[in-house]
C-alpha positions as a Markdown table, in Angstrom:
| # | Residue | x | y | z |
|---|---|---|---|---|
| 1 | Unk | 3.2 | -31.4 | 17.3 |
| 2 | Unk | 7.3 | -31.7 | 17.9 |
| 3 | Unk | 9.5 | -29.1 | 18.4 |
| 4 | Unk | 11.2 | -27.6 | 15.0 |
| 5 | Unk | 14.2 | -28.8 | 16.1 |
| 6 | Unk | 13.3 | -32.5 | 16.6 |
| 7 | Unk | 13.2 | -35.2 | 14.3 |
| 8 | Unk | 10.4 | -37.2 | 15.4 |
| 9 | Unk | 8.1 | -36.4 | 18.8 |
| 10 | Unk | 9.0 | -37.4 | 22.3 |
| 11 | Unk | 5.8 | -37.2 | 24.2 |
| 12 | Unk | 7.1 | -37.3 | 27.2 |
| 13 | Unk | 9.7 | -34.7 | 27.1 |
| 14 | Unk | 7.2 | -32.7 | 25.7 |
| 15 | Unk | 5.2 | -33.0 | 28.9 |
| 16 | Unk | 8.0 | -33.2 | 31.3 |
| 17 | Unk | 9.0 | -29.5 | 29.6 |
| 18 | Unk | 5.0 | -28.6 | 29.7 |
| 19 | Unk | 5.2 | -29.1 | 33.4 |
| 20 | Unk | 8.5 | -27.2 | 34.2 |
| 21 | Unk | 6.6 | -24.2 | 32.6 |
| 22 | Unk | 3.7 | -24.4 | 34.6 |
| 23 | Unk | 6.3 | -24.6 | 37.2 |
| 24 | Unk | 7.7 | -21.4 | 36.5 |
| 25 | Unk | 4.8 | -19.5 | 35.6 |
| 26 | Unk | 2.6 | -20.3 | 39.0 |
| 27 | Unk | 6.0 | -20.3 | 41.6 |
| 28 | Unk | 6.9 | -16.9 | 39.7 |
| 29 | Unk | 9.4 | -14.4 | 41.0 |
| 30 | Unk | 8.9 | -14.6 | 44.6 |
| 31 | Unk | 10.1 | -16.0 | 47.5 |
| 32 | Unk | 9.3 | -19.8 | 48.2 |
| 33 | Unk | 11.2 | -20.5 | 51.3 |
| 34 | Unk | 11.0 | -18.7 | 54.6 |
| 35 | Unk | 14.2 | -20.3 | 55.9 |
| 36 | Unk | 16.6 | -18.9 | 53.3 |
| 37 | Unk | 14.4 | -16.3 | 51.5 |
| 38 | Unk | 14.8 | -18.0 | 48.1 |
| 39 | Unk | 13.6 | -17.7 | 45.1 |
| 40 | Unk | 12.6 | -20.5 | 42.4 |
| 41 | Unk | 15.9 | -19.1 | 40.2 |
| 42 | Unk | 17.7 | -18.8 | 43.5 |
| 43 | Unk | 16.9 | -22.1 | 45.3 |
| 44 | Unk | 19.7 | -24.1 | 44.1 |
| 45 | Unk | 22.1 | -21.9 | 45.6 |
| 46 | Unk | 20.8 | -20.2 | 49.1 |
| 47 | Unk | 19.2 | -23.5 | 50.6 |
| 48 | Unk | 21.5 | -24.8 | 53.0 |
| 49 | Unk | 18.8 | -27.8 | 54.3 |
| 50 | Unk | 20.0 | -31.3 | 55.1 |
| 51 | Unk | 19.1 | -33.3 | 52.1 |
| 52 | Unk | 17.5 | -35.4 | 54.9 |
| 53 | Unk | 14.9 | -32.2 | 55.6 |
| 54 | Unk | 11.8 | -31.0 | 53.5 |
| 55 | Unk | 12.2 | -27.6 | 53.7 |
| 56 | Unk | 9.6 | -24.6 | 52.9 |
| 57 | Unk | 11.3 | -23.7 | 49.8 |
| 58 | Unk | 11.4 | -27.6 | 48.5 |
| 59 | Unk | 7.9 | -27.9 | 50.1 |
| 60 | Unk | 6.8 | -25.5 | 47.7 |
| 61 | Unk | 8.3 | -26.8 | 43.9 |
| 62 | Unk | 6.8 | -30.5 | 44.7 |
| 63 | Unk | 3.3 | -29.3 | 45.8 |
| 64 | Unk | 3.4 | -27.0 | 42.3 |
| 65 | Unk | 5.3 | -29.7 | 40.1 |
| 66 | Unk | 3.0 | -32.7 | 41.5 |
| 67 | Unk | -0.3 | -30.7 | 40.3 |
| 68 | Unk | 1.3 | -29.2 | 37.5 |
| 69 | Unk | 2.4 | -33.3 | 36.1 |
| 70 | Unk | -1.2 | -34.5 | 37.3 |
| 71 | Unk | -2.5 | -31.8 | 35.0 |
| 72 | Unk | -0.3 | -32.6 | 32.0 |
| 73 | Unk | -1.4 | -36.1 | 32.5 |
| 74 | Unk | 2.2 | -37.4 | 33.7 |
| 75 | Unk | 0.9 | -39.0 | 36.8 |
């Protein structure tokens, strides 16, 4: 079923948004990185990793967003 506010379905979307809420609701509120001590909302901001460098905090998101889009059946 779409959204109220679309028009007509977008299946993917809807997944891609299904998986950023399983995102959020298994990362939760606390700390995913041990290098910068941030958070999921904070991430953006306190990780100061080469963009070259996987760090703990990045390590974290894919390993939750990979099984969260195999369990949506994105992958």
């Amino acid at each position: 079923m779409a959204a109220p506010h679309r028009k007509t379905p977008n299946r993917i979307r809807e997944l891609r948004e299904r998986v950023h809420a399983l995102v959020q609701e298994r990362i939760g509120p606390g700390v995913i990185c041990s290098r910068c001590g941030a958070t999921l909302r904070t991430y953006a901001d306190k990780c100061e990793a080469d963009l070259d460098q996987r760090c703990p905090g990045f390590n974290a998101i894919d390993l939750v967003q990979v099984r969260a889009e195999k369990e949506v059946g994105l992958c």
